[in-house]
Each structure stands twice: as structure tokens, then as C-alpha cells.
Backbone as numpy.savetxt, mean C-alpha at the origin, in Angstrom:
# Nx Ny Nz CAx CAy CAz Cx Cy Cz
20.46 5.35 -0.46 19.30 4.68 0.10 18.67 3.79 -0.96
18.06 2.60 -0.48 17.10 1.76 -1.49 15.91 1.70 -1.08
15.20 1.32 -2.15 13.37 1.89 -1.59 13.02 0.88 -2.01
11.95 0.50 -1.65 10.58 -0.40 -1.99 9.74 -0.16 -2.67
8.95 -0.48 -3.47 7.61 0.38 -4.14 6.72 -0.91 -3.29
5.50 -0.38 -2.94 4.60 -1.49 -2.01 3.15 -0.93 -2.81
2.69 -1.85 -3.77 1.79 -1.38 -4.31 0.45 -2.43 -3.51
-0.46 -1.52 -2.92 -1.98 -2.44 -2.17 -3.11 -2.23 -3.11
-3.78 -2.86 -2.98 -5.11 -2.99 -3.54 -6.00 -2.98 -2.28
-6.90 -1.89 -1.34 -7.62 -2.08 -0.76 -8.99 -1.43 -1.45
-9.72 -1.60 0.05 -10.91 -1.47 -0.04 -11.07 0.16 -0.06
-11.84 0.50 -0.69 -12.00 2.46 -0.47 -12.77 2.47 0.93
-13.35 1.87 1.48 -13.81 2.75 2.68 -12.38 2.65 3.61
-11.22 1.53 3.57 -10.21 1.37 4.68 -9.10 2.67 4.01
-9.59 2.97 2.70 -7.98 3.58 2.21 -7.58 4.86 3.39
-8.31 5.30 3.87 -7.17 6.38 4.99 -6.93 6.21 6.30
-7.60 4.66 6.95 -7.16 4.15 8.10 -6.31 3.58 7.71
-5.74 2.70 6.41 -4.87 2.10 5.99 -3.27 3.11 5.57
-3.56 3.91 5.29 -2.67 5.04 5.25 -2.43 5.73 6.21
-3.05 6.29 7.32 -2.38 6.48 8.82 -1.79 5.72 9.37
-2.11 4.45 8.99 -1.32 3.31 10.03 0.40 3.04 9.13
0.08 3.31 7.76 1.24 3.23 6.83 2.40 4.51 7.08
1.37 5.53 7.42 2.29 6.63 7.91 3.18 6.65 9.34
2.63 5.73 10.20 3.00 5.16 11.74 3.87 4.90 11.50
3.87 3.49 10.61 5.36 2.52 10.45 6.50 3.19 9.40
6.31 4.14 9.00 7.29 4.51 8.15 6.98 4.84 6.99
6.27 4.85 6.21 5.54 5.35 4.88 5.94 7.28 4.83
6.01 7.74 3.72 6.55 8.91 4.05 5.22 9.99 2.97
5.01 8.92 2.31 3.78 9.53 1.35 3.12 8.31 0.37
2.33 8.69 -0.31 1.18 7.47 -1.40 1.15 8.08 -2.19
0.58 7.30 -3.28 -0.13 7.61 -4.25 -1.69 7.34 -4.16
-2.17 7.57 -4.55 -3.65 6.72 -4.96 -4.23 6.86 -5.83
-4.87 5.44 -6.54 -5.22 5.75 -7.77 -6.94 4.76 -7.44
-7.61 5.87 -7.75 -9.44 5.74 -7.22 -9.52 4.70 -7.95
-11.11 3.91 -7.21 -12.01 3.37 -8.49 -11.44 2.42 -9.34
-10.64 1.41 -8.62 -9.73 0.51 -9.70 -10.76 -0.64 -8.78
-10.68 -1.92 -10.25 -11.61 -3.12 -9.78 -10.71 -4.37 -9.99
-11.09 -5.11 -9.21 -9.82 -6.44 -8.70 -10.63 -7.70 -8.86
-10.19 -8.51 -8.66 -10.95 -9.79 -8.95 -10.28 -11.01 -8.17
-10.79 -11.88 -7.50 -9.98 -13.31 -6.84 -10.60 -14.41 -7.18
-10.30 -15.73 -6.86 -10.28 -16.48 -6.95 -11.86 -16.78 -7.60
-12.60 -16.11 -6.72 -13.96 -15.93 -7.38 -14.40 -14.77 -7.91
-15.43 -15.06 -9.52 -15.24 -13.64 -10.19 -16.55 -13.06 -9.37
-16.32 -11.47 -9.42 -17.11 -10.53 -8.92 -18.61 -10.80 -9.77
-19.84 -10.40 -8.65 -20.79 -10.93 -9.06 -21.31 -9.24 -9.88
-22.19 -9.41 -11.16 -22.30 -8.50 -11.78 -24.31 -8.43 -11.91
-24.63 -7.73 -12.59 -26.41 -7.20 -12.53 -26.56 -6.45 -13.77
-27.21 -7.12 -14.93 -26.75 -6.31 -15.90 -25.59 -5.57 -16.73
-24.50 -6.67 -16.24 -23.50 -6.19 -16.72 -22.04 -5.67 -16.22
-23.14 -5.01 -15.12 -22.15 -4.01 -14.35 -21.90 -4.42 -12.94
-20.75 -4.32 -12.68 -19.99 -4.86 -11.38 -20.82 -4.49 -9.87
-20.96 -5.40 -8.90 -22.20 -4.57 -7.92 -21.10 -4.88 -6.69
-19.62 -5.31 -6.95 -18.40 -5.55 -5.79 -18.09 -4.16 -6.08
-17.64 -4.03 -4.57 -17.57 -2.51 -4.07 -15.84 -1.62 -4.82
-15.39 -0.93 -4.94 -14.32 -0.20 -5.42 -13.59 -0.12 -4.54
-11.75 -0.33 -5.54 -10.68 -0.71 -4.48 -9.87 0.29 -4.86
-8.82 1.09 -3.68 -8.16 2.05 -4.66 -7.06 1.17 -3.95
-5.94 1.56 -5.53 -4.59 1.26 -5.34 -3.86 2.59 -4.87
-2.81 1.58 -3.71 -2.07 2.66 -3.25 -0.65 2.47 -3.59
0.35 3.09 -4.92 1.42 3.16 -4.35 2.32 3.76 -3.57
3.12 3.14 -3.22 3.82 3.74 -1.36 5.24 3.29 -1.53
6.26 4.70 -2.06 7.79 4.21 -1.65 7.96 4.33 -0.76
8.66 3.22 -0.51 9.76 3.04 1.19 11.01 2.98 0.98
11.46 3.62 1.65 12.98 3.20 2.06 13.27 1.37 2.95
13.76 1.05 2.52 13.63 -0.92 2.64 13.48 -1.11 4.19
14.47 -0.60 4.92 14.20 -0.64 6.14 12.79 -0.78 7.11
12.11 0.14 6.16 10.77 0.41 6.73 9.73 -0.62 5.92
10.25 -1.23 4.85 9.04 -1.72 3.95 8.43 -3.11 4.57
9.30 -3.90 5.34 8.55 -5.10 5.86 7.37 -4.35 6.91
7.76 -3.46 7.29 7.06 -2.80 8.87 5.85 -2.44 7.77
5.61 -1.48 7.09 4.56 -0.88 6.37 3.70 -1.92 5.69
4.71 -3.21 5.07 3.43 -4.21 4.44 2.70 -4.94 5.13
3.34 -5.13 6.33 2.81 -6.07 7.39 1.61 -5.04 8.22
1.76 -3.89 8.64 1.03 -3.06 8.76 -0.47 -2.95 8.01
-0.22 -2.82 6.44 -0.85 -2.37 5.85 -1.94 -3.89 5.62
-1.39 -4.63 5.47 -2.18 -6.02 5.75 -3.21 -6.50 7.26
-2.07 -5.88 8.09 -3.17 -6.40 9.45 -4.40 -5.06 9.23
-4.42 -3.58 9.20 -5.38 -2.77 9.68 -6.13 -3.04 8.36
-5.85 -3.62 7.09 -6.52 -3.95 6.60 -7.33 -5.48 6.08
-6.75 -5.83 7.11 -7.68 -7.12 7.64 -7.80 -8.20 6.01
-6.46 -8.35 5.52 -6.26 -9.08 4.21 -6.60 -10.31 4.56
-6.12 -11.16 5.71 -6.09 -12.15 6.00 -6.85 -12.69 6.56
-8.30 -11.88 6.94 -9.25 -12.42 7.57 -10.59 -12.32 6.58
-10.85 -12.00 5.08 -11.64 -12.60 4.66 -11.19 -12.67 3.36
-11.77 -13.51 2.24 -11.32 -13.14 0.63 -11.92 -11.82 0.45
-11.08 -11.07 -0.52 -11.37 -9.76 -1.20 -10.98 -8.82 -0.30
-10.78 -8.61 0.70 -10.74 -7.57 1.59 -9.24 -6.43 1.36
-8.01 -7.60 0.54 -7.37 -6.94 -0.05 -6.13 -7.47 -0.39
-4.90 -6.81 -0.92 -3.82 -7.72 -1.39 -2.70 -6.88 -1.35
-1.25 -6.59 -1.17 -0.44 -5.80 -0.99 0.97 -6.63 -1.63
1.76 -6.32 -2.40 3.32 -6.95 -2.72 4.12 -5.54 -2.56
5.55 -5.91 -2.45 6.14 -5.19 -2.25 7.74 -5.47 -3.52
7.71 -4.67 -4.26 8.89 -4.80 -5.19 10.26 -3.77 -5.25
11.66 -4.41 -5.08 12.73 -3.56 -5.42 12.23 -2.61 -6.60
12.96 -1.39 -6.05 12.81 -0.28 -6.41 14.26 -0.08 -7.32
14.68 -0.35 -8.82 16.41 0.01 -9.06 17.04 1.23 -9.15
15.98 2.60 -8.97 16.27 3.80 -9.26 15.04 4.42 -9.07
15.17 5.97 -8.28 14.19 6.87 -8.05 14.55 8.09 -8.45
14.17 9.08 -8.91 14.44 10.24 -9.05 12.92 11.25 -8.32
13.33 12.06 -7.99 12.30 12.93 -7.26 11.86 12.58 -5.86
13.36 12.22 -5.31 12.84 11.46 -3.75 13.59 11.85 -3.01
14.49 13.37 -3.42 15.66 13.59 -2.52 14.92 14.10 -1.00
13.46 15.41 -1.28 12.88 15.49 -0.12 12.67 14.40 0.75
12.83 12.68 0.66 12.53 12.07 1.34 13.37 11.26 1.89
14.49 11.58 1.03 15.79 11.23 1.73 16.20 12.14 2.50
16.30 13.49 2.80 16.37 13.88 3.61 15.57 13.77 4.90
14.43 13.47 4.79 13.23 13.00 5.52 13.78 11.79 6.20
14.66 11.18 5.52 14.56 9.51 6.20 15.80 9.41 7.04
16.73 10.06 6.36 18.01 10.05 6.88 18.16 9.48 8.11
17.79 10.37 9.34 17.97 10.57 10.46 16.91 9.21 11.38
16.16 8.95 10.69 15.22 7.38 10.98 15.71 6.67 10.63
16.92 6.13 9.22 17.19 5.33 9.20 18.39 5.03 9.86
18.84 6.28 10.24 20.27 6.17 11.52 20.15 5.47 12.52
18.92 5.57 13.38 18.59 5.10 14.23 18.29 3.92 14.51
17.59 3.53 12.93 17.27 2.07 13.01 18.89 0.91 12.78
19.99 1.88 12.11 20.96 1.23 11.84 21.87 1.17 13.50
């Protein structure tokens, strides 16, 4: 099997509607890593210093490839990337080797039969 790594940058209040819907299309598990701060085109407005734009957690999410267009495209619409700046950002990169993913190859097996 070949996997995807699909690393997002959302918003923390969407991170577990964004992850049920990732779990729909094929996502088999995440990571998440809290409290990470992002920046676009325009810099975040600050008050003394300190950042007053809200906290984004990153999610990484292996896929098995099959599933990874379905999950980014997913993970973009319920999180509504494309309908304002900041709201969020998602890429998806070849994966050349995994170790510790046999539970999810067994997991996938039989889904990706189907899809083949």
C-alpha cells in the first residue's frame, strides 16, 4: 500500500467536525498537534505583543492514496478553506515509507478492494 500524509492547518473550534467528516471519506486516524499559529497573506493583528487571531491545530492524517484526494477535498469543503482568508489550508504529500501502520493496513485492505 502507499499513503499520503495530508497535513491541515484548521481552525480549533472546526477540528472535530473536520475530523468526522475525514473519518467518512476514509481517514483511518490523526494526529493533532494544539495551539499552533499560522499566518497569510495578511499578518495576524497583535495587542501588546501578543497574538489576538484565534488558534489553529494541525492535523496530521495518513491515507492510503486512494482515499487521499476524497479526505483533502473533504477536509477543505467542511472546513470552509475556500470561502474566507484564514479559515484554513490543507496539502497533501507522498508518503516513501511507514512503519507502524500494519493495523491500518489491515484496516484498509478490504476498502481498498472495493475501490479497485
Amino acid at each position: 500500500m502507499h499513503f499520503k500524509l495530508i497535513i491541515a492547518m484548521v481552525e480549533d473550534t472546526k477540528t472535530k467536525t473536520i475530523l468526522e467528516a475525514a473519518r467518512e471519506a476514509g481517514a483511518k486516524g490523526v494526529t493533532v498537534l494544539n495551539q499552533a499559529r499560522g499566518e497569510g497573506i495578511n499578518p495576524g493583528k497583535t495587542f501588546l505583543g501578543l497574538s489576538i487571531n484565534s488558534q489553529v491545530d494541525v492535523l496530521l492524517i495518513l491515507v492510503e492514496e486512494h482515499f487521499s484526494r476524497k479526505v483533502l477535498e473533504t477536509i477543505a469543503r467542511v472546513g470552509e478553506f475556500d470561502e474566507s482568508s484564514g479559515s484554513g489550508i490543507a496539502v497533501q504529500i507522498d508518503v516513501e515509507d511507514a512503519i507502524g501502520v500494519r493495523h491500518q493496513i489491515k484496516a484498509l485492505r478490504g476498502d481498498v478492494e472495493e475501490l479497485l
